[in-house]
C-alpha positions in Angstrom: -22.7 27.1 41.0 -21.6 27.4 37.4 -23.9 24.8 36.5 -27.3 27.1 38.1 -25.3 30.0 36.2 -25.7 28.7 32.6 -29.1 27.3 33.2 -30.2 30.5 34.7 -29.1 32.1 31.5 -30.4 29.5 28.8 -33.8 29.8 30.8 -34.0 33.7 30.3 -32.8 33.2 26.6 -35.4 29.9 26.3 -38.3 32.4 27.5 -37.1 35.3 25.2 -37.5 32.7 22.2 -40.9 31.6 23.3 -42.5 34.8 23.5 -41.0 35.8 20.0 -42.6 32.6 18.5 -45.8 33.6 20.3 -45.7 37.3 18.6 -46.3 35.4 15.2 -48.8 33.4 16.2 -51.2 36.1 15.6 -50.7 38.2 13.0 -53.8 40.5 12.6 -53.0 41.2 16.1 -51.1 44.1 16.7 -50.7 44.6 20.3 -50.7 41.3 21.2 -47.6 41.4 19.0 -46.4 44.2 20.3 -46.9 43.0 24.2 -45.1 39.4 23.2 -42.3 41.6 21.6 -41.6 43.8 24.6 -41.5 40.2 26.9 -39.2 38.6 24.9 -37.0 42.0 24.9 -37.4 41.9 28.5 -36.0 38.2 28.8 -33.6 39.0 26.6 -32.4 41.8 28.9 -32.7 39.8 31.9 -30.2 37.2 30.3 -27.7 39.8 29.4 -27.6 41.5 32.9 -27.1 37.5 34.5 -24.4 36.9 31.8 -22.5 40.0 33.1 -23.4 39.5 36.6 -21.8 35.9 36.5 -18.8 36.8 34.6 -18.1 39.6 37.5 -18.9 36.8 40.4 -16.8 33.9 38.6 -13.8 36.6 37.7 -13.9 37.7 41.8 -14.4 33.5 42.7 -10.9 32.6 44.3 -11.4 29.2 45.6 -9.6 28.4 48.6 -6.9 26.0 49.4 -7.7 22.5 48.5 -7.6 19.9 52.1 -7.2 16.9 51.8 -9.1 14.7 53.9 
């Protein structure tokens, strides 16, 4: 589960990046700007809430007793 936690994050982050790269793409273009702005704030958001969210789950994650089999 760790493993679909960080990649969940580094997605958000990935698309964050993306849409900031796409608000200088062009200039004259104010609200396009604007629009990629608020997406990659949004993304950026969405990766902070997940970051939280996972530190919560992993701090309450008590794994049980290992069996051997």
């Amino acid at each position: 589960m760790p493993v679909e936690m960080l990649s969940t994050v580094a997605s958000f982050r990935r698309r964050g990046e993306n849409w900031r790269t796409w608000a200088t793409l062009e200039p004259g273009k104010r609200g396009h700007r604007a629009y990629a702005l608020r997406q990659a704030a949004m993304w950026d958001s969405l990766a902070e809430h997940a970051e939280k969210a996972f530190a919560i789950a992993r701090a309450k994650f008590i794994p049980g007793p290992q069996v051997a089999v």
